[in-house]
N, C-alpha and C positions, 0 to 999 in steps of 0.2 A: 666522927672519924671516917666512917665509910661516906657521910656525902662530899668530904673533901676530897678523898680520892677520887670519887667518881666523879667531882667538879674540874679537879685538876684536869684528867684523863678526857674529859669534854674537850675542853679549852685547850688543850695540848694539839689534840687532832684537828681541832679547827683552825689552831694559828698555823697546821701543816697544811691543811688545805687554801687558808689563804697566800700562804707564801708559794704555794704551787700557781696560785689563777694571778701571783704580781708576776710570776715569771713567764705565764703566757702572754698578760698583758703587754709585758716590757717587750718579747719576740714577734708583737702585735705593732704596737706604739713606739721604741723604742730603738736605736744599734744593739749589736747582741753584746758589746763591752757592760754597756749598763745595764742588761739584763741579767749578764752573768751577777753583775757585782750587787746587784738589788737579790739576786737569788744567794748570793753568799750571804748576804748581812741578814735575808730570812733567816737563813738557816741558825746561824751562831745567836740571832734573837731567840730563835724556838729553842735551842738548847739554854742558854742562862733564864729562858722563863722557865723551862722544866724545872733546871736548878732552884732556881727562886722558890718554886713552886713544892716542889721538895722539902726545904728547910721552912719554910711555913707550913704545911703537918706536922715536921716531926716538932715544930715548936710551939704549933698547936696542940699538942696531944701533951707536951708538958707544961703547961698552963692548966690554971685553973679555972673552975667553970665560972666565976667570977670575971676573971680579967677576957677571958673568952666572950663574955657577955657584954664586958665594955669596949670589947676590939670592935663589937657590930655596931656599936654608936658612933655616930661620927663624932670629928675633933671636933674640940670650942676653938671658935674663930677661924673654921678650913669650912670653908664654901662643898656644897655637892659639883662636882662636874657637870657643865651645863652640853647636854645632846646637839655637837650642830649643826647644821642643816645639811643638807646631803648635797653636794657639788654637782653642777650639769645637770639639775633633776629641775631645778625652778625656775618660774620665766622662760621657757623654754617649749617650742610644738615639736609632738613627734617626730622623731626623722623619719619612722618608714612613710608617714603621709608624700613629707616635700622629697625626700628620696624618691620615692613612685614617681611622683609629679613629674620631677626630673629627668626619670627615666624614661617616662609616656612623652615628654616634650622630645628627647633626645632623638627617640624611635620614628615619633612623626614627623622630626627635622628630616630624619636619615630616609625616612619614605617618601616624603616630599619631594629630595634632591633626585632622590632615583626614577619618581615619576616625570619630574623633569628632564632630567636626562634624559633619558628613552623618549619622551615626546618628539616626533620628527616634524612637527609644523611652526617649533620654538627657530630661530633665525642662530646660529654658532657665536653670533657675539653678544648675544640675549643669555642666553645657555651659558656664555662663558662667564657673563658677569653676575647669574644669581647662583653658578658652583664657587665663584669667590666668596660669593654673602654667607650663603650655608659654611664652605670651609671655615669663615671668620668665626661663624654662632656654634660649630663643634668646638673649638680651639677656646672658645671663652669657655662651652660646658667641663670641658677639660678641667681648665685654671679654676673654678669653682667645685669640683671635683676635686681636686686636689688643695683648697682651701677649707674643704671641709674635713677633710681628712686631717690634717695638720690642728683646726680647731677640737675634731673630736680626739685626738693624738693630746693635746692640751689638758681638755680635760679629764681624759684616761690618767695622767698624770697628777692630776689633785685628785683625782677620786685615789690612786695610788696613797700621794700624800694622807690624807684622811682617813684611810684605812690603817696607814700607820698610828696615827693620833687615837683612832680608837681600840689599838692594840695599847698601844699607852695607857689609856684610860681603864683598860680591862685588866692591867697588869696594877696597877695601882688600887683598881678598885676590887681587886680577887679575893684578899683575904676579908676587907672589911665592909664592902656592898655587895652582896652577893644579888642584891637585888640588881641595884643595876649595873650590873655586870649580865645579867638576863636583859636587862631593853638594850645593851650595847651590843649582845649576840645579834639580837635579833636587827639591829641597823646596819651591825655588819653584815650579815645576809642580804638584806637590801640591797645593800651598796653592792654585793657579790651580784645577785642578779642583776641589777644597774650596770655595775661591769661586763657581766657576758648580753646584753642588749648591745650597748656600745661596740663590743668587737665584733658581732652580731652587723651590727651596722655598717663599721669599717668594712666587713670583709666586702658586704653587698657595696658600700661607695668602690672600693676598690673595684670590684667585676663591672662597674656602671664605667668607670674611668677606663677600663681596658677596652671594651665594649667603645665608647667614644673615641679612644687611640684608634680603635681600627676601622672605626667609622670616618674618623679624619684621613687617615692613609689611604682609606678608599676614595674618598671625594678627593683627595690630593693629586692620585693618579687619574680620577675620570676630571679632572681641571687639568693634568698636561694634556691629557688626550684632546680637551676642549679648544684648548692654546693649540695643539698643533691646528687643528680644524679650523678653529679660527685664522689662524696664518694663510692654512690653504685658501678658505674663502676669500681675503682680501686679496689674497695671488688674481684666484680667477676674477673677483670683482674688478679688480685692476684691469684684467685684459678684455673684459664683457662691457667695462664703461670703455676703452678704448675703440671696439668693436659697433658699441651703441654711436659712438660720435661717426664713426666710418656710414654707418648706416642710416644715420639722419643724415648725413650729406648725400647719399644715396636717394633718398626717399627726397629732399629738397630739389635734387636735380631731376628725378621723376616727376614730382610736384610741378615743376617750371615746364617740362615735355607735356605734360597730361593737360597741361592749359594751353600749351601752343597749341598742341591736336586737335583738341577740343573746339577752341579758335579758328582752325582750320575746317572742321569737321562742321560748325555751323554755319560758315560761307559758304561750303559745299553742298549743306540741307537747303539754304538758301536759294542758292544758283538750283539746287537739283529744283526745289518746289515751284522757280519761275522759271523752268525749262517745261516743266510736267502741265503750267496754264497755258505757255505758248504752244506748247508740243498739240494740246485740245485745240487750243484756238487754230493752227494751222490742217489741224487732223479732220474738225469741222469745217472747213474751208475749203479743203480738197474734196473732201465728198460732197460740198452743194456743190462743188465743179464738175466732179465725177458724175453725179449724180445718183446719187446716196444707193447702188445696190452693185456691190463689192464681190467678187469669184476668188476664191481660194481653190486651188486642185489637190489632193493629196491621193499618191500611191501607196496602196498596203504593202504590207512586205509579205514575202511567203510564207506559207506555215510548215511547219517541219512536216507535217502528214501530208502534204502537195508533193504529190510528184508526176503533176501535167506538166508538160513544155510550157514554156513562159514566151511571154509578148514580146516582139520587138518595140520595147517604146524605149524613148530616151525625154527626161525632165533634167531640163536645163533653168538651173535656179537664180542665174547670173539674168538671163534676160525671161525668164517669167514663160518658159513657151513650153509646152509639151506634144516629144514629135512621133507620131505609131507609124508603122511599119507593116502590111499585109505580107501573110505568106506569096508565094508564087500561087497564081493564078492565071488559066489559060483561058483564051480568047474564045467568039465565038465557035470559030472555024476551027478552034483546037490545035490549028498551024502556030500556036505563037504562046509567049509565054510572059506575064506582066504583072507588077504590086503595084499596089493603090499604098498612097498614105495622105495620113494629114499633120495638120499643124495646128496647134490651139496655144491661145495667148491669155495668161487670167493678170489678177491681181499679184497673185504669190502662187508657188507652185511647190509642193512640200515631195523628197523623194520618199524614196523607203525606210530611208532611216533616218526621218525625222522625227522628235521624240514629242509628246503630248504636250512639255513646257513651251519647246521652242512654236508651235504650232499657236497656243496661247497667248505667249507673250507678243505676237502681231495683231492679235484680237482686245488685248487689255483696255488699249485705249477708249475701242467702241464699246466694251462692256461700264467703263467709266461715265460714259453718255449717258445711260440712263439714271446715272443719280446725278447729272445736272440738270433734269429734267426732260429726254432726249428718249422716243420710242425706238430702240434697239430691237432689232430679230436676225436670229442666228440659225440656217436652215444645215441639215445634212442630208444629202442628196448623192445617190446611187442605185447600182443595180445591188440586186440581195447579194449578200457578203462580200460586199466592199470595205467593211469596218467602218460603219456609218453610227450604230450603238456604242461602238468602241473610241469611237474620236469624241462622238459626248456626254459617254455617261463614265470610262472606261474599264480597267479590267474588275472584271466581278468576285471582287473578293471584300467580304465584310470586313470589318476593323475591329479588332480582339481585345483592344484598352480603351477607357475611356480617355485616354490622352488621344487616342488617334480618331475618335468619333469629331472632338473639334474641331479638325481643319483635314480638307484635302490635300495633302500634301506628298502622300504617295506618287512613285514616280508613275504610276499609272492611271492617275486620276486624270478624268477628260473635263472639258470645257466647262459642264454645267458645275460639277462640285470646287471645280478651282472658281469659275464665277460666282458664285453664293459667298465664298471667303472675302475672292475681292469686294462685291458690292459692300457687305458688311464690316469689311475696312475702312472705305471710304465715309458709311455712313459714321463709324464714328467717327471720323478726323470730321465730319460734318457739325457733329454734336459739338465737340470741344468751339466752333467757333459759334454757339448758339443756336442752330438748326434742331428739331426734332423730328423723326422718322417714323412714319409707320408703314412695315414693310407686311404685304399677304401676298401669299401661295396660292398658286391654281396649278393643278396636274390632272390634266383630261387624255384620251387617247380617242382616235376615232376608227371606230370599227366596224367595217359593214354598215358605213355610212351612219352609224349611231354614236354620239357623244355619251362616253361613258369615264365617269367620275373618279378619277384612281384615288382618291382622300374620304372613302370613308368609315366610318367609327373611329377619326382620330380623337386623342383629346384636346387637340388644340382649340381657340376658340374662334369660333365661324361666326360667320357674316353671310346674309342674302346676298345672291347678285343683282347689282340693278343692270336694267336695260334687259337684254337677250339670255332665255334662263338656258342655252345651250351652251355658255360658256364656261361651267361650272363652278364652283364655289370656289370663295376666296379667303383662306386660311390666315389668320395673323399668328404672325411667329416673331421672337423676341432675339432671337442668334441664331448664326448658321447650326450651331449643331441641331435646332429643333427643324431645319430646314432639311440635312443630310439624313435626319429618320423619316423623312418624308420622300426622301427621293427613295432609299431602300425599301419601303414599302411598296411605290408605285412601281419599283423594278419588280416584284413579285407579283403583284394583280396582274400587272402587262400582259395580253396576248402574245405567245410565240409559240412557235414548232417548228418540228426538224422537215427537211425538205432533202430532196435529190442534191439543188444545187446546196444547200445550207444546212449546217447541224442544229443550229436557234436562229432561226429566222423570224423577226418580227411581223407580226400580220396584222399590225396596228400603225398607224400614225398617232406620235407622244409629241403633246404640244405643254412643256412648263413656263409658267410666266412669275417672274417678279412685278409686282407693285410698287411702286414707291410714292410715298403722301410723304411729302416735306414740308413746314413751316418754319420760319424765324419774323424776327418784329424786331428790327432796330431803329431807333432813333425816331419812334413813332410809325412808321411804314413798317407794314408786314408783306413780308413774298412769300408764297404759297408755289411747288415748283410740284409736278407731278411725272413722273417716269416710270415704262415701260419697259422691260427686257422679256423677250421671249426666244427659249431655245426649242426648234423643232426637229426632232428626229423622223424624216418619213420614212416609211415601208418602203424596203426595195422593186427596183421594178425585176418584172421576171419573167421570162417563157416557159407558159405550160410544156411545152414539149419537152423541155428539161430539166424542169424542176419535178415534173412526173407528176404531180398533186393531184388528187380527183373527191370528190366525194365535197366537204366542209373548206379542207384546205383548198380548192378550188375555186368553190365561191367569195373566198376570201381575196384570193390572186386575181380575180375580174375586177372587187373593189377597190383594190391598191391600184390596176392599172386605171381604171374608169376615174380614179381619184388626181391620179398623178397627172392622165391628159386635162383633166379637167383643169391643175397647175400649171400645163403648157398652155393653154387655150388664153389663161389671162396674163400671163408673161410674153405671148404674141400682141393681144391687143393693148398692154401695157408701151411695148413698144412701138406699134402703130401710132398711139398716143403720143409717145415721146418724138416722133417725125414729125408731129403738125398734125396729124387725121386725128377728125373727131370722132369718134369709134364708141361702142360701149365695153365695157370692162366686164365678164362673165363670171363675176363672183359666189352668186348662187347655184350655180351648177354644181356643184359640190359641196359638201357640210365641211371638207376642209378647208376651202377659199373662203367660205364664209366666212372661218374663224381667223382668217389671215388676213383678212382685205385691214385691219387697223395697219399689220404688219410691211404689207406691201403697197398702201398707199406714198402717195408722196411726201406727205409729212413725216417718215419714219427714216430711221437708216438699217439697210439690210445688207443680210453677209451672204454667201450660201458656200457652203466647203463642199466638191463635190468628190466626190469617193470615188477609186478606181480599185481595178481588180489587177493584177500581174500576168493572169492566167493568158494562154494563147484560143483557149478553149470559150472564154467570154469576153475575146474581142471585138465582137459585134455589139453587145451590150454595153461594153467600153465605149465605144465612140456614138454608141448614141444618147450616156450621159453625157458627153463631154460635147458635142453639138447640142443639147441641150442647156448645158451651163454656159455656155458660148452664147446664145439667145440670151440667156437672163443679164448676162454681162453688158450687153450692147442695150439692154433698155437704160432707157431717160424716163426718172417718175418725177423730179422736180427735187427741191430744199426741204430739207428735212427743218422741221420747226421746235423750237424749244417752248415748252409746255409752263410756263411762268406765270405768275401774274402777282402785281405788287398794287398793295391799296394803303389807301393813310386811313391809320387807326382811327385817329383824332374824329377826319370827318365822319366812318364812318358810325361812332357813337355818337354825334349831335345828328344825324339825319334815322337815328332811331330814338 
């Protein structure tokens, strides 16, 4: 009697708790219509079981223990109720595994679309159409999302259904199996936990599905945003292909100009490179007329710290003359009053304000001489500070980049460092037609009648001299820039000092020479072409009485003079020479002439630029360089001769 009550009272609370977890199900799974009305038919179920349940005790307890015995037996011919299987439980994988899955794929869809988006090197209509893909593949996780929810809604519903069945079964089998009415509790328990797994689940698909709604809304709006960007791009691509077609016809009509010019421009390198062989051919044709030794005059200009009265001279450029003017000066008798002037006629006549280029560009061509095989000498010739250092070496300032070490290009640079560029120009334009060059350096000064070597401990690499060892070594060098660190050295050994008339007065005679060793060998016949340029800077000439010097610098100003007459002495008999007298030529009287006589023989062509002064205070010195350069001018040394020679290869390997 007590374990019916307390069975009843079991079973009672349990079929109230299962009618409570159908009515969460159904507010789960369900409309709330048929939740209510599955919650009402609980209910009125659990009371007529109570009832039921009721009038089985009391009719149990007036029964006897006999027929009470045979209630536990089952009928004859009534089957036991067969347990069965539990619904949504078999054949079946976990949800939360493919749930996860789901979710981890939905999340790395949704990180993907966003890393794409933010990428700024993906192109607007690349972008626009993998946010269409992505949009596509949320919208399907969606619709599977919600397929499964609808599936698991399904089977919430038969697990409902069967829950009822085994209320049935438990109400049937209450008074007379009590056993299994024990394994039906206990499947009904299952199925309860099976049921809150299931809503368990639902709830998590449902948060997966909200989660993907608003991962689609988000890629929905960053897709118009795409679309509009995309619009714009075609906008502008529209007007940037419009712009591109504008500017290829631009560039075609450039295209067609840059070939005419060019066209143009090689007719004119043409014309200019057979004006430049004539221009030689005619330049060497006037000087064997001339007779190959050439006067340039040039006037310095004043220096700012000159404040002596100035010369009356006047240089007239039009016809070449240069004309001085003496102060007044009185007669013997002192009754009378009279100027002396003169007139001089050169080559070219440079004034004050002619500048280092233009001075040059009249010398380019004789400096081109020497690399077609042509001994070149280039003299400057004055009294002391005339600007005779400064016409050819010029302003003494070093060069502070190694861009400016390789080319004299300075508007100050004098004749030797602009000639060292040119010849090295030319020899390459020599190279490209097959020629080979080897060009050495010699820098001597003569001092106190001593040749003294301004090249040494360089590193370049040297050679003996053959012939006369007074002419100093001969340096091979590969570019002008190892040439201009040569000159800037020998500008530092140089002798110089300060003087009355001069603040750096040279007390040297600087004699530099190019070499030049060319060969080529075409078509079996080699020519071997050898040239000479030499630029000399002399020491000015100068009066002790004014320049004040005594002691070293003294003996120094006897050797400049004894040196310089000794250069009048054979520019006299040069000239004799050139009238028809057989004369001799006094070249050894001096260690200067000596080293000049290749320079001022006949076979050479010579320049000399004679330097003047402004001042009124060295107009005596003025006009007896310029009577001076006026002699050298009017000598005849003969044709200058080109240093050539061409042999056949051929023969000369069968005659060795």
């Amino acid at each position: 009697m007590v374990l019916s009550d307390v069975t009843n009272t079991n079973f009672s609370s349990q079929l109230q708790k299962g009618a409570s977890r159908r009515a969460a199900v159904a507010k789960v799974g369900e409309p709330q219509s048929r939740a209510a009305v599955r919650a009402r038919g609980s209910e009125h179920n659990t009371s007529q079981l109570k009832g039921e349940n009721a009038d089985s005790a009391l009719h149990g307890q007036a029964q006897c223990p006999r027929k009470a015995a045979e209630a536990k037996k089952p009928a004859a011919g009534r089957p036991l109720p067969r347990r069965p299987v539990s619904a949504g439980t078999g054949g079946r994988a976990p949800q939360g595994t493919e749930l996860g899955a789901r979710r981890n794929g939905a999340l790395a869809t949704r990180s993907a679309s966003t890393r794409s988006i933010q990428s700024p090197q993906i192109s607007c209509s690349v972008a626009l159409r993998r946010e269409q893909e992505r949009s596509t593949a949320a919208s399907a996780a969606v619709t599977r999302s919600s397929e499964r929810i609808e599936e698991l809604r399904e089977k919430l519903a038969a697990a409902a259904a069967l829950e009822g069945t085994y209320i049935s079964e438990l109400r049937e089998a209450q008074a007379n199996h009590p056993e299994r009415m024990c394994c039906l509790q206990g499947a009904l328990q299952k199925q309860r936990e099976e049921l809150e797994n299931m809503i368990g689940e639902i709830g998590s698909c449902e948060r997966d599905s909200e989660e993907a709604s608003c991962a689609v809304k988000a890629a929905e709006g960053k897709l118009a945003t795409r679309s509009v960007e995309a619009e714009a791009a075609d906008a502008q691509r529209a007007a940037l292909s419009v712009e591109t077609t504008a500017l290829m016809e631009q560039i075609e009509c450039l295209r067609r100009a840059v070939a005419s010019a060019q066209l143009a421009q090689d007719v004119r390198s043409r014309q200019l490179a057979e004006g430049m062989i004539l221009a030689r051919k005619l330049h060497n044709e006037y000087l064997s007329m001339k007779g190959n030794i050439r006067v340039f005059c040039r006037l310095r200009p004043r220096l700012s710290v000159e404040t002596a009265e100035a010369s009356d001279m006047r240089v007239d450029e039009s016809s070449n003359v240069v004309s001085i003017r003496s102060e007044l000066q009185k007669s013997v008798t002192g009754l009378s009053e009279h100027t002396n002037s003169w007139d001089f006629e050169f080559d070219h006549v440079f004034d004050a304000s002619a500048s280092q280029e233009s001075i040059f560009d009249e010398i380019a061509l004789l400096v081109q001489s020497a690399v077609d095989g042509y001994k070149v000498a280039i003299f400057a010739y004055g009294q002391t500070g005339s600007g005779k250092t400064y016409t050819m070496e010029g302003a003494p300032t070093a060069p502070a980049t190694p861009a400016a070490l390789s080319r004299a290009v300075g508007k100050g640079a004098g004749m030797i460092p602009r000639a060292v560029d040119l010849v090295f120009e030319e020899v390459s334009k020599m190279r490209l037609l097959g020629w080979s060059f080897e060009v050495q350096v010699t820098l001597v000064e003569v001092y106190n009648e001593a040749v003294c070597d301004l090249l040494p401990g360089s590193g370049a690499e040297r050679r003996p001299t053959e012939g006369r060892t007074d002419e100093g070594r001969r340096v091979v060098v590969k570019d002008a820039v190892a040439v201009h660190n040569l000159l800037r050295r020998a500008t530092r050994e140089r002798h110089t000092a300060a003087t009355a008339s001069n603040d750096r007065s040279s007390r040297s005679h600087m004699i530099f020479q190019l070499s030049l060793l060319g060969s080529c060998e075409v078509d079996g016949h080699a020519r071997e072409l050898e040239g000479l340029l030499s630029f000399v800077d002399l020491a000015g000439s100068e009066r002790v009485e004014k320049s004040g010097v005594m002691g070293e610098r003294l003996r120094e100003a006897q050797h400049i003079n004894k040196s310089l007459s000794a250069l009048g002495d054979v520019v006299e008999a040069l000239a004799r020479r050139g009238r028809g007298a057989s004369c001799h030529v006094p070249y050894r009287n001096s260690r200067l002439t000596t080293l000049l006589k290749d320079s001022l023989g006949g076979d050479s062509k010579a320049l000399m630029i004679v330097n003047v002064s402004p001042l009124l205070e060295q107009q005596s010195e003025t006009v007896s360089s310029l009577r001076f350069a006026a002699k050298v001018h009017a000598c005849t040394v003969g044709s200058a001769k080109r240093n050539v020679v061409e042999r056949n290869v051929v023969e000369s390997i069968k005659n060795a």
